[in-house]
ZAVEXTOR-629798 format. One record per residue (C-alpha): residue in three letters; x, y, z. Coordinates in steps of 0.25 Angstrom, whole numbers, plus 5000, padded with zeros to 4 digits. Each point is the difference from the previous one (the first is absolute). Last residue first. Layout:
alaXYZ/...
END
This chain:
unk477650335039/unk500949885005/unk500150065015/unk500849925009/unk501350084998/unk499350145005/unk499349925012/unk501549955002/unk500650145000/unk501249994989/unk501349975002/unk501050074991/unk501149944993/unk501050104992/unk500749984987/unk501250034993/unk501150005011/unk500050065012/unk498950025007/unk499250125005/unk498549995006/unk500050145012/unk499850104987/unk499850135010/unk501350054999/unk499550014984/unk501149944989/unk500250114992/unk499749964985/unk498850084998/unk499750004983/unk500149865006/unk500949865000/unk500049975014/unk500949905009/unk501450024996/unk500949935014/unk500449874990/unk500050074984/unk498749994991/unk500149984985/unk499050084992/unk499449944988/unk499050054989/unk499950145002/unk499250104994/unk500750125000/unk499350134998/unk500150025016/unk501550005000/unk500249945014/unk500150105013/unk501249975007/unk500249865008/unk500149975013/unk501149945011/unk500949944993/unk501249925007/unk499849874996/unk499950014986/unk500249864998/unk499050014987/unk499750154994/unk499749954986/unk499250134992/unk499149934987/unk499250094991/unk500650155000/unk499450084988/unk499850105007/unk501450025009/unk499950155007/unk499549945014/unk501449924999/unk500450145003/unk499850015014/unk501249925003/unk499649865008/unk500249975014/unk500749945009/unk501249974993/unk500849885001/unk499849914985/unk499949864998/unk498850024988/unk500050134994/unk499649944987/unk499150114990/unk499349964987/unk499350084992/unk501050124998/unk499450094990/unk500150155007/unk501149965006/unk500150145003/unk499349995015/unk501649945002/unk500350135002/unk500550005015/unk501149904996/unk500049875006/unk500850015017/unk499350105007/unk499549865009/unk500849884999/unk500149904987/unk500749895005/unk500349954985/unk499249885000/unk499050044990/unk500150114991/unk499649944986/unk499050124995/unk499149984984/unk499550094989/unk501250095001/unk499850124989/unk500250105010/unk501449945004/unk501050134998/unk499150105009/unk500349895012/unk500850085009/unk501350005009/unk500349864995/unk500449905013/unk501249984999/unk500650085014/unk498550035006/unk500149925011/unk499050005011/unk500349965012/unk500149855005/unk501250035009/unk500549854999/unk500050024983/unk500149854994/unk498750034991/unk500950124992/unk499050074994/unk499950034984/unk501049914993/unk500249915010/unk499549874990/unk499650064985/unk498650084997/unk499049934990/unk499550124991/unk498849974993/unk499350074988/unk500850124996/unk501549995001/unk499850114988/unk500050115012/unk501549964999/unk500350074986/unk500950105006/unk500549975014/unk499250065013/unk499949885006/unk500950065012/unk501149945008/unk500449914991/unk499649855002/unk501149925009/unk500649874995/unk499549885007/unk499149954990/unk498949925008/unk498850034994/unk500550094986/unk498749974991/unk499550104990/unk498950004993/unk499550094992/unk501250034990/unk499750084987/unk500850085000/unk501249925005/unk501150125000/unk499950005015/unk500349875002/unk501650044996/unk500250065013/unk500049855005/unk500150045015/unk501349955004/unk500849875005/unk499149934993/unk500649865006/unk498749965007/unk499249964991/unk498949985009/unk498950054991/unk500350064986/unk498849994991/unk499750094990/unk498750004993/unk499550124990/unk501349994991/unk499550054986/unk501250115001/unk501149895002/unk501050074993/unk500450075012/unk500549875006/unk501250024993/unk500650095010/unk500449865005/unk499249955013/unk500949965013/unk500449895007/unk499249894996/unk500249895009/unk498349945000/unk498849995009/unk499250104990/unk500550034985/unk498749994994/unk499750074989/unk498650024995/unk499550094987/unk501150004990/unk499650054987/unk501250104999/unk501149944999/unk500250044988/unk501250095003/unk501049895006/unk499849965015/unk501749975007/unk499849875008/unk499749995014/unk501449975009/unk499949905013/unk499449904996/unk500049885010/unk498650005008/unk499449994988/unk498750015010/unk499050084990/unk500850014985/unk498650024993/unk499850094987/unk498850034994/unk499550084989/unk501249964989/unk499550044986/unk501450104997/unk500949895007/unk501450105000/unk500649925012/unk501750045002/unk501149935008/unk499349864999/unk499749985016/unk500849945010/unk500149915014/unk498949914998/unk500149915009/unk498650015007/unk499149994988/unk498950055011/unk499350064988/unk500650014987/unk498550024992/unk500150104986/unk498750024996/unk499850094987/unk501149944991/unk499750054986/unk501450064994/unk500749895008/unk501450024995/unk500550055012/unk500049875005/unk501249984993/unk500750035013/unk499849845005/unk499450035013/unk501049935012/unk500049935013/unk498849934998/unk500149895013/unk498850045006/unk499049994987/unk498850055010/unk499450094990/unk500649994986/unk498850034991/unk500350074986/unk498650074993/unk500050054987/unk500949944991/unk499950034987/unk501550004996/unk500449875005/unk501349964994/unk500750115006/unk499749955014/unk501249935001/unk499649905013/unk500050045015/unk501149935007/unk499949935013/unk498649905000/unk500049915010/unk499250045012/unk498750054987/unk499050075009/unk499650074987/unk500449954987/unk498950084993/unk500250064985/unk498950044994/unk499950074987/unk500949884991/unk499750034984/unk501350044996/unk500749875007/unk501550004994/unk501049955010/unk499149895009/unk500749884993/unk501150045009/unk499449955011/unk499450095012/unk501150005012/unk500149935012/unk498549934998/unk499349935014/unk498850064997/unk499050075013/unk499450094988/unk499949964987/unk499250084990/unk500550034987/unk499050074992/unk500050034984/unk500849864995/unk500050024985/unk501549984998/unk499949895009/unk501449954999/unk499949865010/unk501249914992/unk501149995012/unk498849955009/unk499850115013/unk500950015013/unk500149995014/unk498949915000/unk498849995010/unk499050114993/unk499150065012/unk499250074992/unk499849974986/unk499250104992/unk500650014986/unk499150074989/unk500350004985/unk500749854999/unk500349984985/unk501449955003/unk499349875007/unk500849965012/unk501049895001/unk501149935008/unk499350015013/unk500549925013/unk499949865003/unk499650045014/unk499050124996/unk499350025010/unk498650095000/unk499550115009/unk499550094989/unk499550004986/unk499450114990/unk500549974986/unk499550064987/unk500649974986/unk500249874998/unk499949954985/unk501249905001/unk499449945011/unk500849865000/unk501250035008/unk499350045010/unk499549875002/unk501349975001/unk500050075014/unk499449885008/unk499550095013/unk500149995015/unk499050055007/unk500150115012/unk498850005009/unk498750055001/unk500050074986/unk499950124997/unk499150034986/unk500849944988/unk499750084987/unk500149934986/unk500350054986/unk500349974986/unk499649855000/unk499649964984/unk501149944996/unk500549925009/unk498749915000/unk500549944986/unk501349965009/unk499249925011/unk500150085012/unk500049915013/unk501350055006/unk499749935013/unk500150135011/unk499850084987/unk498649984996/unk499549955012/unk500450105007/unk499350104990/unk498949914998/unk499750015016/unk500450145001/unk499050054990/unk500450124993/unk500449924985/unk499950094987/unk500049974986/unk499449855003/unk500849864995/unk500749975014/unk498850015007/unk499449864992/unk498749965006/unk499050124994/unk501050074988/unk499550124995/unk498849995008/unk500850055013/unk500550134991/unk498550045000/unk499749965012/unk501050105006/unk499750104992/unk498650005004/
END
């Protein structure tokens, strides 16, 4: 209804309406700079859906929107350039911008998104100083872009998106000043080498540094740090975590996988009290020797276990090794969720107390060498979904909980029954390896449809 509405306002001439959507009068519009100066008035928005191909557009038309105040528009030329956009721009959704720069004149002081991914910009104008209204801030993808701008002139900004911007080698350190940031989004900002020496973001919730394959050193975390939700430091050179990190006490997400210059287990982790979700797949340092550490039973939702850190899958004797492995679970009874796949798990190897588990749901013992299962996996009540895939060398199962209802059970090559009897009989003569079994049936029992 809208959209008729806004049609009647001016039938055969596009270029007098409010708002412009269709593609055709939109090309037409600015492919032949068609708009009549009494027209100019009125347009205050269009939105370009993707088009075929790119087109080449007359900017002066531009020139002519004084009113402009919406633009969604992508996959467009600019070969004479762009010497104007309207100051009373509110939302900018240009991706794929051609130019390395914007007009001298563009200071949208009422812009409230900027979203331009895939640009060609080096640095925002300097037009862009003072933008108190801006939320949204997304130059993601952006191969040019090197410097991030002063962010002092953008007080309410809540969400700054630099993912894939690989040639950022530096944050400007006012962005500190960002009171309401809640998303913070550097991934894969693959020369970045440094971050400002201290954050104090009291609103931030999420911050992503995933595959900054550069920064070595995290910054120093000031006191009201304390609404942060989700970090992600995985895939980069961090070498350790400052005593900082304490103040994170809203942390429930950390995610550290493959950084591979932790040297040490990050004693610091233990002070995250709220943490539920800890990632250290692929960390070549060495867990302690015990979880018994105050404050780690608050690791209570899924523990996601690091590269070698249990077994040792290179081991020619194929025993059982006990060197990392934790000498009881009593510190994890709050775990909703097991990652223990492809550690070479061998039997007498988990800890006879896993039966305290008592919440684990979830349970991967996939690529693993033991024969059978400990007795005390009957102990887990509320387990849902066990993964035993390329288990190649078991044999049988123990007795399942009977009060669990489960919904998945991954079978392993040389597992062929899932029981509350889990030997395999001697007398069982139809074995295959793998998760199914063919089995030719009597041809009189074949033909009968009944």
């Amino acid at each position: 209804m809208g959209k008729e509405i806004v049609s009647c306002e001016a039938p055969q001439e596009p270029g007098r309406r409010s708002r412009l959507w269709n593609d055709m009068d939109i090309f037409s519009i600015l492919k032949n700079n068609t708009i009549s100066g009494l027209g100019t008035e009125f347009i205050e928005g269009m939105v370009i859906n993707s088009p075929p191909h790119k087109e080449e557009l007359n900017t002066e038309a531009f020139s002519k929107m004084k009113r402009f105040r919406l633009i969604k528009i992508c996959n467009v030329q600019l070969p004479q350039g762009l010497n104007y956009l309207s100051n009373e721009l509110q939302m900018m959704d240009w991706c794929d911008y051609p130019l390395k720069s914007m007009p001298i004149s563009f200071r949208p002081t009422n812009l409230v998104e900027l979203i331009m991914p895939r640009n060609c910009i080096e640095q925002l104008p300097t037009g862009f100083a003072n933008l108190d209204k801006l939320k949204l801030m997304d130059l993601s993808d952006s191969q040019h872009l090197i410097n991030t701008p002063d962010f002092n002139g953008f007080p309410n900004l809540e969400r700054l998106i630099f993912q894939g911007c690989t040639r950022l080698y530096k944050i400007h350190p006012s962005i500190g000043a960002l009171k309401r940031l809640t998303l913070l989004h550097l991934k894969d900002c693959k020369r970045l080498h440094s971050l400002p020496h201290e954050i104090n973001m009291e609103s931030l919730e999420i911050f992503i540094l995933s595959g900054c394959s550069r920064l070595r050193n995290f910054s120093e975390i000031g006191r009201d740090m304390t609404r942060l939700l989700e970090l992600y430091l995985d895939e980069t050179a961090i070498e350790e975590l400052p005593s900082s990190f304490k103040h994170l006490t809203g942390l429930i997400l950390l995610n550290l996988q493959e950084c591979e210059n932790i040297s040490s287990f990050p004693q610091v982790i233990y002070s995250l009290t709220s943490l539920k979700i800890l990632n250290l797949l692929g960390c070549n340092s060495q867990p302690p020797k015990s979880w018994h550490f105050p404050g780690l039973f608050f690791i209570n939702a899924t523990l996601v276990l690091w590269k070698n850190s249990f077994f040792i899958a290179q081991h020619l004797e194929l025993e059982p090794i006990n060197l990392f492995m934790p000498r009881s679970f009593l510190g994890l009874r709050s775990l909703v969720s097991l990652e223990l796949s492809d550690y070479n798990i061998l039997d007498g190897a988990l800890p006879s107390d896993l039966g305290c588990l008592s919440f684990v749901q979830f349970l991967n013992l996939s690529k693993s060498n033991f024969t059978r299962l400990p007795d005390s996996i009957s102990q887990l009540p509320k387990l849902r979904f066990l993964y035993v895939d390329n288990c190649s060398r078991l044999q049988a199962l123990p007795n399942l909980p009977l009060s669990a209802q489960f919904e998945q059970i991954h079978q392993s090559e040389g597992f062929y029954s899932i029981s509350p009897q889990t030997e395999i009989p001697c007398w069982f003569n139809r074995k295959s390896l793998g998760s199914s079994i063919t089995i030719l049936l009597p041809s009189p029992l074949y033909d009968n449809n009944s």
